[in-house]
C-alpha positions as CSV (number, residue, x, y, z in Angstrom):
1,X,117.0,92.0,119.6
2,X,119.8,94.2,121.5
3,X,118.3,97.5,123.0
4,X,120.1,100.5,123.2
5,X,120.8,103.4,125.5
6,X,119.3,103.9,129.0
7,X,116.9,107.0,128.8
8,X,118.2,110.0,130.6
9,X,116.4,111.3,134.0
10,X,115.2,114.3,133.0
11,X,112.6,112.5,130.2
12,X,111.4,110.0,132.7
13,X,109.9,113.0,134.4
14,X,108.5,114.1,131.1
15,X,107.2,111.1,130.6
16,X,105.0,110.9,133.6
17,X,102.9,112.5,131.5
18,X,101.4,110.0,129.4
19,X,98.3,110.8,127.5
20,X,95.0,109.6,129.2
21,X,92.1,108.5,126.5
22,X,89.7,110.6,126.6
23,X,85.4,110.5,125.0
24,X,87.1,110.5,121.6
25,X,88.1,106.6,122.5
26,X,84.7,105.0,122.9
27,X,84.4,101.4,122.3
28,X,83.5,100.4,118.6
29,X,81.0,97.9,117.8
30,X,81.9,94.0,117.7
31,X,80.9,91.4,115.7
32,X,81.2,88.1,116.6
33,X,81.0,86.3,112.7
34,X,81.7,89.2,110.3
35,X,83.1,93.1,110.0
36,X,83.9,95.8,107.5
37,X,85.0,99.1,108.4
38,X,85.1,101.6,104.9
39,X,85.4,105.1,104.9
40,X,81.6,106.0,104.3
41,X,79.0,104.1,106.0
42,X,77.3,103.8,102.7
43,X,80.3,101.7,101.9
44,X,80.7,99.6,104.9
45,X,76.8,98.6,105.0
46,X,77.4,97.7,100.4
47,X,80.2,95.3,102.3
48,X,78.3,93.8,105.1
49,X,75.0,92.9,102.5
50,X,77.9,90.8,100.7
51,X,79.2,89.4,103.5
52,X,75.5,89.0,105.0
53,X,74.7,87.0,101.4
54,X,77.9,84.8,102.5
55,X,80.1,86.7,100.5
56,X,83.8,86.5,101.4
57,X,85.8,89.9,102.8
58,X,87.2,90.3,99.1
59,X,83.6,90.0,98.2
60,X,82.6,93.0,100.8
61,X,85.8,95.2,99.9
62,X,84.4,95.1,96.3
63,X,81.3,95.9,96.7
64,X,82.5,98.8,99.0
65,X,85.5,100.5,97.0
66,X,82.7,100.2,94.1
67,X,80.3,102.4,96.5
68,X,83.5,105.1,97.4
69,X,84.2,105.7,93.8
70,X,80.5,107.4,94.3
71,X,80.6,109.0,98.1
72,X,84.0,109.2,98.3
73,X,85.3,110.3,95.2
74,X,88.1,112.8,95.9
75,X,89.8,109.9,97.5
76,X,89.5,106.8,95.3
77,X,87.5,104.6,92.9
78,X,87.7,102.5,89.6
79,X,89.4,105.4,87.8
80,X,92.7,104.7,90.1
81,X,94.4,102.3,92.0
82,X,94.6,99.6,94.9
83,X,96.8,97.1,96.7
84,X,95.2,94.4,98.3
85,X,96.5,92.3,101.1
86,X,94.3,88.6,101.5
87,X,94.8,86.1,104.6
88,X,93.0,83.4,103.3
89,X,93.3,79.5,104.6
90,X,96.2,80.1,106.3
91,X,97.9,81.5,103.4
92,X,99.0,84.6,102.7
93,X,98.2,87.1,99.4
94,X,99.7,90.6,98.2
95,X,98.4,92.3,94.7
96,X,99.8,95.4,93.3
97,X,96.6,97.2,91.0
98,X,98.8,100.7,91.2
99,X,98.9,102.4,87.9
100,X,100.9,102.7,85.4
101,X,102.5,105.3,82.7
102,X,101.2,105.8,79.4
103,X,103.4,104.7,76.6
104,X,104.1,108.8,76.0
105,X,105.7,109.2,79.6
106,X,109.3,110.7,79.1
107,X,111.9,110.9,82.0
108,X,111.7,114.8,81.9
109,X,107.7,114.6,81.2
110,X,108.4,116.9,84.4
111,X,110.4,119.6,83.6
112,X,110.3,122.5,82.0
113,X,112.2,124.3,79.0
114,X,115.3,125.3,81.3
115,X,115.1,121.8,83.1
116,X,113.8,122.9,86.4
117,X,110.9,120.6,88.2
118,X,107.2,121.9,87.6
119,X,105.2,122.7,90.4
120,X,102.8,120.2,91.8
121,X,99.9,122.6,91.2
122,X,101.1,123.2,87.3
123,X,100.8,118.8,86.8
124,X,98.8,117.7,88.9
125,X,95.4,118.4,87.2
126,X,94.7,117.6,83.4
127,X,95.9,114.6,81.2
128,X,99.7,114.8,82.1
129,X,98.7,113.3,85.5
130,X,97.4,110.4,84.8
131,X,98.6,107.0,85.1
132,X,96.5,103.7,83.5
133,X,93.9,102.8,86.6
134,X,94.2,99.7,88.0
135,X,91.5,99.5,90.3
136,X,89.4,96.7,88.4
137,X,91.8,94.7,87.3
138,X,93.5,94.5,91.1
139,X,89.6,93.8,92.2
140,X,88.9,90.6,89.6
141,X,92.5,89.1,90.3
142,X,91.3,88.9,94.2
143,X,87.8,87.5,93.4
144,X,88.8,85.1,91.4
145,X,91.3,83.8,93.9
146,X,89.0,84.5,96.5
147,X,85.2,85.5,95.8
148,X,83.0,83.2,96.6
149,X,79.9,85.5,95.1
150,X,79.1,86.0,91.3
151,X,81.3,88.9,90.5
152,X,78.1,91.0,89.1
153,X,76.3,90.8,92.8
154,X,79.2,92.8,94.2
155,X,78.0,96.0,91.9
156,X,74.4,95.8,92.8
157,X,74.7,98.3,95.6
158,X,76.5,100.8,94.0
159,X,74.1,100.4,91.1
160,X,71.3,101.1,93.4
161,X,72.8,104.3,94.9
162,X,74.4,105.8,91.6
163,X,70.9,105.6,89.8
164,X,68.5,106.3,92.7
165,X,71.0,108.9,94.2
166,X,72.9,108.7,97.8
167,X,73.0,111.7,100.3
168,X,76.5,113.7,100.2
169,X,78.7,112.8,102.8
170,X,79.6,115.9,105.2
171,X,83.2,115.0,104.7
172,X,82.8,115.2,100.5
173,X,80.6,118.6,100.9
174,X,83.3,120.4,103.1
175,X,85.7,119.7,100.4
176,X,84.0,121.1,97.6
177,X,83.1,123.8,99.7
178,X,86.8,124.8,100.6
179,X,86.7,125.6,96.5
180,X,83.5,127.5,96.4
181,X,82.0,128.5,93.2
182,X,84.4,128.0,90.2
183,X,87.5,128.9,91.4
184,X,89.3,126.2,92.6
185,X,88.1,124.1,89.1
186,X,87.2,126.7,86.5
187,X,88.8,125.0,83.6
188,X,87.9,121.3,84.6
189,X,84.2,120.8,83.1
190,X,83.3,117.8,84.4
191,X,84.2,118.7,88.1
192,X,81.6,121.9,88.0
193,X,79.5,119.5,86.0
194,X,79.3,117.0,88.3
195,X,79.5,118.9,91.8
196,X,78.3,122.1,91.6
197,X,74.9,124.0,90.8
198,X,74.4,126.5,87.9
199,X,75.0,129.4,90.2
200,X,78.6,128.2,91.2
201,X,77.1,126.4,94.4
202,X,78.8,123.3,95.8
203,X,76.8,120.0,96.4
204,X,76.0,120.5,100.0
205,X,75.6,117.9,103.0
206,X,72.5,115.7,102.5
207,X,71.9,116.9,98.7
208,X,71.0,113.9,96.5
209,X,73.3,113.1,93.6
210,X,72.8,110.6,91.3
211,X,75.4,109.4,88.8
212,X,73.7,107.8,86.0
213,X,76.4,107.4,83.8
214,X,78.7,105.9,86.2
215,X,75.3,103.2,86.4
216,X,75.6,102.8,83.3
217,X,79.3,101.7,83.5
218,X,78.8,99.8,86.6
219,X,76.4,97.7,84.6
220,X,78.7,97.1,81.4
221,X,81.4,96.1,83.9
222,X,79.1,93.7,86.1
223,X,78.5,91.9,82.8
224,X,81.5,91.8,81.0
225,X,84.0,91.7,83.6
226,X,87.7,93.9,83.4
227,X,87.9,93.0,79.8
228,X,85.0,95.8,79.2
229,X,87.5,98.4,81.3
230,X,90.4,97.9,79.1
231,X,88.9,97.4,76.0
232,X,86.1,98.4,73.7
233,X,84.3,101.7,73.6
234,X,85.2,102.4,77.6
235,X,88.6,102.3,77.4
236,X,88.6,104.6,74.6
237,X,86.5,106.9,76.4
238,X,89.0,107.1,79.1
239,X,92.1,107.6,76.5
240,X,90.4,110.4,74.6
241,X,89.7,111.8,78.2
242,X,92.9,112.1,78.9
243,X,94.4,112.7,75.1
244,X,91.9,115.9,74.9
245,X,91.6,116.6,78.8
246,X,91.3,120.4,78.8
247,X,94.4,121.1,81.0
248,X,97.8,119.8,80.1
249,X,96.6,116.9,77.3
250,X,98.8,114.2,76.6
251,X,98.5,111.2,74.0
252,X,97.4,108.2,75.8
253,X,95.9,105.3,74.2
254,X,94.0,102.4,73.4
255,X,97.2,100.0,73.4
256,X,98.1,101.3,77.4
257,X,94.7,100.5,78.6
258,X,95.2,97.0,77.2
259,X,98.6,96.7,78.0
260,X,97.4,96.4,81.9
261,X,98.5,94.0,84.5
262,X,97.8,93.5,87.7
263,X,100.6,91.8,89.9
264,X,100.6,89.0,92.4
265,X,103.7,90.0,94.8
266,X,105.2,87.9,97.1
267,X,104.0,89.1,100.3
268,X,106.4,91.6,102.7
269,X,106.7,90.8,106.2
270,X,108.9,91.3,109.5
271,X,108.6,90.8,112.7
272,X,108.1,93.0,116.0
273,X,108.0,92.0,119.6
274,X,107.5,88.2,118.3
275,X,104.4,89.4,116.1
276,X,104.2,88.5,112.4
277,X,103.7,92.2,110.0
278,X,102.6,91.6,106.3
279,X,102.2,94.2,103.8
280,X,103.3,94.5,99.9
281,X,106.8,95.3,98.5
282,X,107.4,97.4,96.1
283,X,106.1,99.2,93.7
284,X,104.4,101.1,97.2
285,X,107.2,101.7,99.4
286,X,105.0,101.8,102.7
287,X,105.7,98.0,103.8
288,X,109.2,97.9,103.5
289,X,109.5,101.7,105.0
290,X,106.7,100.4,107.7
291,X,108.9,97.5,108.4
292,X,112.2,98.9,108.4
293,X,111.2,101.8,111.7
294,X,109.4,98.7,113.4
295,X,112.9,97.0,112.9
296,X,114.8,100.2,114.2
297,X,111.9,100.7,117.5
298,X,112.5,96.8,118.3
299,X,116.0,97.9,119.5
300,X,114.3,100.0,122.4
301,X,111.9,98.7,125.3
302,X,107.9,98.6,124.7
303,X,107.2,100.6,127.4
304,X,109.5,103.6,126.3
305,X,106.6,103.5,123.3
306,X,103.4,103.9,125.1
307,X,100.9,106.4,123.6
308,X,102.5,109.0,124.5
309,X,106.0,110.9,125.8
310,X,108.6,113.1,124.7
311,X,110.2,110.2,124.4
312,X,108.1,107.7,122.6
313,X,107.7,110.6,119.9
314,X,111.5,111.4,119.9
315,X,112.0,107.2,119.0
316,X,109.3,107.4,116.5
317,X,110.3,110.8,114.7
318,X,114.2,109.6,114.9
319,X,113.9,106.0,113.4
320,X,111.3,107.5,111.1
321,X,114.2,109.9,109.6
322,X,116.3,107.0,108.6
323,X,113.7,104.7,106.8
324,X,112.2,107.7,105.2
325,X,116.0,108.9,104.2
326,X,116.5,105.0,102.2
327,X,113.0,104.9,100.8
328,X,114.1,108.4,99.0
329,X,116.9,107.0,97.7
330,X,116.4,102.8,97.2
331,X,113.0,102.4,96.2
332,X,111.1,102.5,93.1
333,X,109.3,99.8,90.3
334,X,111.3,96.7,90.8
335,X,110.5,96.4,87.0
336,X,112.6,99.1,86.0
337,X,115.3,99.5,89.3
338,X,117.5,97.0,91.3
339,X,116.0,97.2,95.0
340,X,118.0,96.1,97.6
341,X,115.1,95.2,99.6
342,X,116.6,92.5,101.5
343,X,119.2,94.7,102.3
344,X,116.7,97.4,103.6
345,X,115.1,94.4,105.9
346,X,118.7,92.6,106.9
347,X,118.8,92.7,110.7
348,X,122.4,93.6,110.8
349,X,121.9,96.6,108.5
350,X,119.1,97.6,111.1
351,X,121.3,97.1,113.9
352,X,123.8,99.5,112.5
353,X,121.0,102.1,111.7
354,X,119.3,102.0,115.2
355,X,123.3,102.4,116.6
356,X,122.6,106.1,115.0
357,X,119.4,106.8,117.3
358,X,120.5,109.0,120.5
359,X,117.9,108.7,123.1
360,X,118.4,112.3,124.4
361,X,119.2,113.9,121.0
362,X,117.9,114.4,117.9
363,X,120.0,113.5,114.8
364,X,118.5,116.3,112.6
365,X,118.7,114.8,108.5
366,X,119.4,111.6,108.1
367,X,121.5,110.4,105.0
368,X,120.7,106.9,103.5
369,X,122.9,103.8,104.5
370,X,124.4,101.6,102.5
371,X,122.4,97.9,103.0
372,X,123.8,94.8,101.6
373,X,123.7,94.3,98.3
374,X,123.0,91.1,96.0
375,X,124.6,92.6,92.8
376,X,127.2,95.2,93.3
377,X,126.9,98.5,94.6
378,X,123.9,100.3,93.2
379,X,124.3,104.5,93.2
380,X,121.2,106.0,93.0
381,X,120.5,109.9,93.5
382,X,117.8,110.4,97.2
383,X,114.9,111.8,95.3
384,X,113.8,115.6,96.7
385,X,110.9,115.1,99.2
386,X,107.3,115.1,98.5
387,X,104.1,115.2,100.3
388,X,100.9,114.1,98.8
389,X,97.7,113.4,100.5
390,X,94.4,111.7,99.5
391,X,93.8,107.9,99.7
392,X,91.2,105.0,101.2
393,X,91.6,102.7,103.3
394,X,89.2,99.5,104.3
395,X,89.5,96.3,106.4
396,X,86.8,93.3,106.2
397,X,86.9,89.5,107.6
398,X,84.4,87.0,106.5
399,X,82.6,84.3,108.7
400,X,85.0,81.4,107.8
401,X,88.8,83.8,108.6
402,X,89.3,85.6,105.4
403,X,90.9,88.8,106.2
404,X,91.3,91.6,103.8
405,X,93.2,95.0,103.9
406,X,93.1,96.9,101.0
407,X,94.1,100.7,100.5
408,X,93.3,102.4,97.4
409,X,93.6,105.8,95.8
410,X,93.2,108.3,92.7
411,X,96.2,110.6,94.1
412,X,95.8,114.0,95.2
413,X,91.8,115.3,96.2
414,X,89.7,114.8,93.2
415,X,92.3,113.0,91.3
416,X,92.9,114.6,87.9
417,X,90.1,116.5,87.9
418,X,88.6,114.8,84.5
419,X,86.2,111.7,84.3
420,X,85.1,109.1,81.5
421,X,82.3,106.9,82.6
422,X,80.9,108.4,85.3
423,X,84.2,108.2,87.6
424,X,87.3,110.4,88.0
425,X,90.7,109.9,86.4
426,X,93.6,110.0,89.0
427,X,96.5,112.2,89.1
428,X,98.8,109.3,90.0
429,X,101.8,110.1,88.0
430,X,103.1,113.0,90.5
431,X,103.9,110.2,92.8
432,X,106.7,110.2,90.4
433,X,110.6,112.3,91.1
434,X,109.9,115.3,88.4
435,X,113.9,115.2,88.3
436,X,114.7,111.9,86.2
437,X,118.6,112.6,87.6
438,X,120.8,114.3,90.0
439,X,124.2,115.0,89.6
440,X,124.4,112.4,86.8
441,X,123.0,109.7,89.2
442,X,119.7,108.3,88.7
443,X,116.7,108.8,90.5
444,X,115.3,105.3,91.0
445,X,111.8,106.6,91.2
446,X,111.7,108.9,88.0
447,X,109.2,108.2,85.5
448,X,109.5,105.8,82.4
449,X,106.7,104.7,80.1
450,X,105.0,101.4,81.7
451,X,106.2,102.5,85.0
452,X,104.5,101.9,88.2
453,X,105.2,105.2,90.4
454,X,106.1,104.8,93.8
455,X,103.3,104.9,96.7
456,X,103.2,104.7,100.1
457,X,100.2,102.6,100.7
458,X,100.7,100.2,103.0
459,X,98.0,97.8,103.9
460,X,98.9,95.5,106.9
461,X,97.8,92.3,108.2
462,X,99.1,91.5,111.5
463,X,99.9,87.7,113.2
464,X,100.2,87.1,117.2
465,X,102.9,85.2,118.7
466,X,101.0,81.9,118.1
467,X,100.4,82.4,114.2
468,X,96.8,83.9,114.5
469,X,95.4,86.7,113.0
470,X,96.2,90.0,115.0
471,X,94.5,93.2,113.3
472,X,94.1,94.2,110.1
473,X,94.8,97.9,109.6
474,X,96.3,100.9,107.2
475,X,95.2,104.4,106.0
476,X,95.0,107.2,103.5
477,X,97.5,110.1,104.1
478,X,99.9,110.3,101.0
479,X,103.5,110.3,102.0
480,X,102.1,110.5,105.7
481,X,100.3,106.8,105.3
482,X,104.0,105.3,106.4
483,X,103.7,107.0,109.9
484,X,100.1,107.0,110.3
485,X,99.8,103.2,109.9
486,X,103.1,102.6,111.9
487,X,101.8,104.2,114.7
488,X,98.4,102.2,114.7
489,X,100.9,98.9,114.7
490,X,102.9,100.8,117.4
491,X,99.4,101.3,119.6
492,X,98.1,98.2,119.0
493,X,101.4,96.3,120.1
494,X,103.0,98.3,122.4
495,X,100.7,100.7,123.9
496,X,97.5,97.3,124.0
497,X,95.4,99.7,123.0
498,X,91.8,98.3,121.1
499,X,91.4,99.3,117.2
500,X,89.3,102.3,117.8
501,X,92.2,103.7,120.6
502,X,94.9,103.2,118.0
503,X,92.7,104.6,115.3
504,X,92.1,107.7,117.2
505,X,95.3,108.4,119.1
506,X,97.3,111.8,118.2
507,X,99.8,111.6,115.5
508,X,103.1,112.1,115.4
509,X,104.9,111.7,111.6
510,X,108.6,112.6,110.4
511,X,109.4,112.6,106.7
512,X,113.4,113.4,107.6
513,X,112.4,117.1,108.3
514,X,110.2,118.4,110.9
515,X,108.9,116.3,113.3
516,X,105.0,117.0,113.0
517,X,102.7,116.6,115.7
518,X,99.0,117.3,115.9
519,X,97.6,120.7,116.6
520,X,95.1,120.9,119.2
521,X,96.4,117.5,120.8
522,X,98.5,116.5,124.0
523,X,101.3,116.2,121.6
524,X,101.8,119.8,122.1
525,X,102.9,119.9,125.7
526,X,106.1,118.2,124.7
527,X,106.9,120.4,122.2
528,X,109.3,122.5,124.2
529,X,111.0,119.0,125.5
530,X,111.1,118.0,121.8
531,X,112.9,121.3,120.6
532,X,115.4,121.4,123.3
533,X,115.9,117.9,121.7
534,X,117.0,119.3,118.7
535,X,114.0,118.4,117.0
536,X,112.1,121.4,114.4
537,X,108.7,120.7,116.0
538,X,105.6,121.6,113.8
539,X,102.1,121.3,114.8
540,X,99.2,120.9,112.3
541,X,95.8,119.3,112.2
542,X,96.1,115.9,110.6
543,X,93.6,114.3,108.3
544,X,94.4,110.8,108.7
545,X,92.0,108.0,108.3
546,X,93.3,104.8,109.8
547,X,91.1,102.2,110.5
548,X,91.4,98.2,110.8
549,X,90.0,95.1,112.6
550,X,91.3,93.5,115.7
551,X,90.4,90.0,116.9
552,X,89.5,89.9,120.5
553,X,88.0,87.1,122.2
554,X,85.1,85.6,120.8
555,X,85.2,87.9,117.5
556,X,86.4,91.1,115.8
557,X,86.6,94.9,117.1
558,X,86.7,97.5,114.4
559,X,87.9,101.1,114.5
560,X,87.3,104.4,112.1
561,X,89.6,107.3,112.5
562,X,87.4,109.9,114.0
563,X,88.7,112.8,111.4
564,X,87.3,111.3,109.1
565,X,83.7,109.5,108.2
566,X,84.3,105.8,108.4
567,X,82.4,103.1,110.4
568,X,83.0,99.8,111.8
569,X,79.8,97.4,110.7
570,X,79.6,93.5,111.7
571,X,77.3,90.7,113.0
């Protein structure tokens, strides 16, 4: 791959001052035959008993998303969805469990009476919100594939702790506490229900809460498999949740419950510096966005990317602009829009985009290319930006190689903020462009009924040089996921740093606006450098939750994001 540009004198000098790891980089625990790293320990030791028992890693990631949907639940569980990325002898897997539309969903579900987009805060709580979960039925296409335990063994632990009651995480306590009282849900039941105490008091750290109900449902679906999700007296629970959900109600039945698919994709991957990235395609767009700035970053030299310079964040925030600027406007359900996702990937195209990145200046918005196209010219309106935040990640391997990565979600904190069995509904749908056109052109991301809205997930599995598994890695983050995840590949590749340095490292995102870099971080001493640049530079505290699994010799190295609560566990 060509490189472009020599760096100019005056950042060389900037760059001299690199960021030295500091206490926050300790070493995480190996393991020598098996390791999961989940957001909540309680999750990560459900997913080492399995792989203890001889379970396989899609065995342990199970057993541990089944255990978030109870500690972790304003950031996923059954009630949402999950892609899942399996290395598994030698071959490679990709499953798409996101969720889809209710048969109801209009274009301009949306809009209001003068045609103007709603606000996120007017949708994104109540029935309107919610897509079909695909959670369970993502989870049972992997362990059929690839369980090698009886598929009611993987609930026992989160059985256990939703009838016998688990501790509150710190992480889920802060959270509720940020909406004391009955403020922040005071016309969504089953979240004061559920979280709070007859005086308007929050669940805090270290209260017990049991959840028998969600028991209850954990044992019906241990049983009887997905068909008990998506059918039967369950599955109507969940559509009368959401057809009389006391904020913005919408008809949602019986028939789009058991209408579900899950997908087996055909797995996404590039290279970068002669290693092998794998992720999904669409419906997320974080591979091929992940993918595409890797393929932009190859054109410069590794060591202009080390963790971290003016200039290493000016490459990452510029090449950033221009994936994020063709994600807006190419990518959406391949069910319902032509993607030219070749296109996106073709190394010539890439060529041509990286020729746009200056090394000294920034190009301020990007517009979308034009990639190569296998059916015509396709003219689709760039959807307006959105952030979103929420999301899980976990990574597991099992004893024999069997390497999972598997990110899952119910949308923004708390999903939709109404349950049915024990487990909260997601808010999925505003993942979807509320404007189904612009200027008569079509937004290829606009809703449709059956339609999967677009994420950014991206779980990666990474290959060395000579074929072997790499790392395994992604993270929560909404919109953000793309640059959090690309700068743990980043770290990992260029920088050789281990899973818990790239897992903790500052961050640095670019969504095609402000280049964002963490508050409180070394980031901030370039920020001067950065804006005589020509970048907008905007600190904030990020709450990013990367974590993965990196082979070193003689076994695995895990890392948890240290803003969040996640933990590395292995033999």
């Amino acid at each position: 791959m060509k490189q472009l540009f020599a760096i100019p004198a005056f950042l060389a000098t900037l760059n001299a001052c690199a960021y030295a790891l500091g206490p926050a980089y300790a070493a995480a625990p190996a393991a020598q035959r098996h390791m999961i790293v989940a957001a909540e320990r309680d999750a990560s030791e459900a997913g080492l008993e399995m792989l203890r028992a001889g379970g396989s890693a899609v065995d342990a990631a199970i057993a541990a998303q089944l255990v978030l949907t109870l500690v972790e639940p304003q950031s996923s569980g059954i009630g949402g969805s999950a892609y899942i990325m399996v290395s598994d002898s030698d071959e490679l897997y990709a499953y798409d469990g996101r969720e889809t539309t209710p048969a109801s969903a209009t274009p301009d579900m949306y809009l209001d009476d003068q045609g103007n987009p709603l606000g996120f805060h007017e949708i994104s709580y109540g029935g309107i919100s919610v897509g079909v979960p695909g959670t369970i039925a993502v989870m049972a296409m992997a362990h059929r594939a690839h369980g090698r335990l009886a598929w009611d063994q993987l609930f026992e632990p989160a059985i256990r702790l939703a009838e016998d009651g688990f501790a509150v995480p710190e992480r889920l306590a802060h959270g509720l506490a940020r909406g004391r009282g009955h403020a922040r849900f005071a016309d969504l039941p089953d979240m004061l229900d559920y979280f709070y105490h007859e005086d308007g008091m929050p669940m805090a750290t270290g209260e017990i809460l049991r959840n028998p109900e969600l028991a209850e449902t954990y044992r019906l679906l241990a049983a009887q498999g997905e068909e008990a999700f998506y059918h039967g007296e369950l599955a109507q629970e969940i559509a009368d949740s959401v057809t009389h959900a006391p904020i913005n109600p919408v008809p949602f039945t019986l028939s789009d419950l058991e209408s579900y698919q899950a997908i087996e994709r055909e797995p996404l991957c590039g290279s970068y510096r002669g290693y092998r990235a794998c992720s999904l395609p669409p419906s997320t767009s974080g591979g091929t966005t992940v993918l595409q700035i890797l393929g932009l970053l190859e054109h410069f030299p590794a060591e202009l990317l080390q963790n971290h310079t003016a200039t290493s964040i000016h490459l990452i925030a510029e090449a950033s602009r221009l994936a994020y600027a063709d994600r807006a406007r190419w990518l959406g359900d391949p069910a319902f829009v032509e993607i030219p996702l070749e296109g996106l990937l073709d190394p010539a195209y890439l060529d041509m985009r990286a020729s746009m990145i200056n090394p000294a200046q920034s190009m301020g918005i990007a517009e979308a290319g034009t990639p190569p196209m296998q059916h015509g010219f396709l003219d689709y309106a760039p959807a307006p930006a959105q952030t979103s935040y929420g999301t899980s990640h976990l990574s597991a391997v099992d004893e024999r190689g069997q390497v999972v990565s598997m990110t899952m979600t119910i949308q923004a904190a708390y999903g939709a903020g109404i349950m049915a069995g024990g487990f909260i509904l997601n808010n999925e749908l505003t993942d979807f462009s509320p404007l189904p056109e612009i200027d008569g052109r079509i937004v290829a991301n606009a809703p449709a009924p059956g339609k999967r809205p677009l994420s950014s997930m991206a779980p990666f599995i990474l290959f060395d040089p000579n074929g072997e598994f790499f790392a395994a890695l992604g993270s929560p983050g909404g919109t953000q996921i793309i640059g959090y995840t690309l700068q743990g590949i980043v770290s990992l590749i260029d920088a050789n740093m281990s899973m818990q340095e790239a897992a903790a490292t500052p961050r640095v995102t670019n969504e095609n606006g402000a280049t964002v870099i963490e508050q409180g971080t070394i980031l901030e001493e370039f920020a001067t450098a950065l804006t005589g640049m020509g970048h907008e530079v905007r600190p904030q505290p990020f709450d990013s939750g990367l974590n993965g699994i990196r082979r070193i010799p003689n076994g695995y190295e895990g890392g948890a994001d240290p803003r969040r609560s996640g933990i590395p566990l292995g033999d």
